[in-house]
C-alpha positions as CSV (number, residue, x, y, z in Angstrom):
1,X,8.8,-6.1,-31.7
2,X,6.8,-4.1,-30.1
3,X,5.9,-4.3,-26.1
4,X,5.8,-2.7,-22.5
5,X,6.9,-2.6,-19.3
6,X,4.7,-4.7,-16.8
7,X,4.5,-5.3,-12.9
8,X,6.6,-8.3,-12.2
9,X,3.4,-10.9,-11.3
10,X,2.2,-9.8,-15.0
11,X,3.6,-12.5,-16.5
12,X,2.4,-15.3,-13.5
13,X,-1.2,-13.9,-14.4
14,X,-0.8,-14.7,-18.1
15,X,0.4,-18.1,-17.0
16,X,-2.9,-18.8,-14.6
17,X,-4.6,-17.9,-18.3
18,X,-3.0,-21.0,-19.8
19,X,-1.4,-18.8,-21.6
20,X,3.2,-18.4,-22.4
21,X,3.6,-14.8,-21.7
22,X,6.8,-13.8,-24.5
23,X,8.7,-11.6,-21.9
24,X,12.8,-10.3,-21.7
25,X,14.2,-8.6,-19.2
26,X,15.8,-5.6,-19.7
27,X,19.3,-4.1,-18.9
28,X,21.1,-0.7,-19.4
29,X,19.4,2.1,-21.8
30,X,16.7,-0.3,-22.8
31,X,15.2,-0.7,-19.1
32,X,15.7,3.0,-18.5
33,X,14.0,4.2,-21.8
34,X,11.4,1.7,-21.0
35,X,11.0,3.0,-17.4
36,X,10.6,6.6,-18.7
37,X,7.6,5.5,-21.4
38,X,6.4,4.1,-18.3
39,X,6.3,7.0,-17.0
40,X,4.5,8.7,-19.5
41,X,1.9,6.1,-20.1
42,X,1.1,6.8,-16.4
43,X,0.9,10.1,-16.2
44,X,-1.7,10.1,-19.2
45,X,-3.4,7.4,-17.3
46,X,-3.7,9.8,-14.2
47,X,-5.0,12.4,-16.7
48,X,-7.7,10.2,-18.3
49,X,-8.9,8.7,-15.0
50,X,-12.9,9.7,-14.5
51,X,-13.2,9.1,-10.8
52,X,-10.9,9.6,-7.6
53,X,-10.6,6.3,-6.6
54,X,-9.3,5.5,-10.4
55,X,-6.8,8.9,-9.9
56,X,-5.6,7.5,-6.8
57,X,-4.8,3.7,-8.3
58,X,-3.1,5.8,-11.1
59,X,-1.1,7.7,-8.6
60,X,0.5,5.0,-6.9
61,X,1.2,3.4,-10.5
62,X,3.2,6.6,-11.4
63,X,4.6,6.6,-8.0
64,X,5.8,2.7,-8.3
65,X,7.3,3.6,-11.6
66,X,9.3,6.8,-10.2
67,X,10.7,4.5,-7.8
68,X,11.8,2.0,-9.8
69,X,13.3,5.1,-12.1
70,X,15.1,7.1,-9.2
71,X,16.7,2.9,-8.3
72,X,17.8,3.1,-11.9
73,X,19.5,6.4,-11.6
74,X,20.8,5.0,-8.1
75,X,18.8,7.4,-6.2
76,X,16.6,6.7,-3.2
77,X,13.3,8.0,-1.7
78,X,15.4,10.2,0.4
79,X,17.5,11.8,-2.3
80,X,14.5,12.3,-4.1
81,X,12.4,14.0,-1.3
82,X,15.7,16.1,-0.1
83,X,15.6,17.6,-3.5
84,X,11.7,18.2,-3.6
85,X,11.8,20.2,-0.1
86,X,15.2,22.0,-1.8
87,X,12.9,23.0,-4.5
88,X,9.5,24.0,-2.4
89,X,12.1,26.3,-0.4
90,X,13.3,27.9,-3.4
91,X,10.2,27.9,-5.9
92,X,7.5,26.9,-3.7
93,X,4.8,24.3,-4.2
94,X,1.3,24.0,-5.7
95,X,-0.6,25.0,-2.7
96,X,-1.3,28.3,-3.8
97,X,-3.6,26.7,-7.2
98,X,-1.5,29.6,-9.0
99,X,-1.8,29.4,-13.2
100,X,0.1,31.5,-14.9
101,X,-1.4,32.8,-18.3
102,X,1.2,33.2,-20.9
103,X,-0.5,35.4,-24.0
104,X,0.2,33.9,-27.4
105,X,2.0,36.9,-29.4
């Protein structure tokens, strides 16, 4: 069977379409390899998205799947963000725009 993850009202709108939405909910490995195609699909969404407005709706998709993916993992916002500003002390961020050409040998 094939299927996604959806936003848990997904299945309400269905309904107001008089249509039976065919939904499970998922547990364990399935919900977490589920959240992680989330995940991907997102962050291809973010990449196709034409105009900012549409790059800023994906955003905060990407963002409400990472959440629910760091609550799966038992993290919280505040795990998450003490080991971003580890990281940015140690490696730094993006502000710098800095790409790094690798030559194909």
């Amino acid at each position: 069977m094939c299927g996604k993850l959806v936003r848990d009202f997904i299945p309400d709108f269905i309904r107001a379409d008089g249509l039976e939405p065919d939904v499970e909910v998922l547990e364990g490995t399935a919900y977490e390899q589920a959240l992680d195609a989330k995940l991907l699909e997102e962050a291809i969404e973010v990449q196709a998205a034409l105009t900012t407005e549409q790059k800023l709706e994906e955003l905060a998709d990407l963002e409400e799947v990472a959440l629910a993916r760091l609550e799966s993992l038992g993290f919280t916002p505040e795990d998450r963000e003490r080991v971003r500003l580890e990281k940015a002390a140690k490696r730094g961020g993006f502000a710098a725009r800095l790409f790094l050409k690798v030559s194909k040998e």
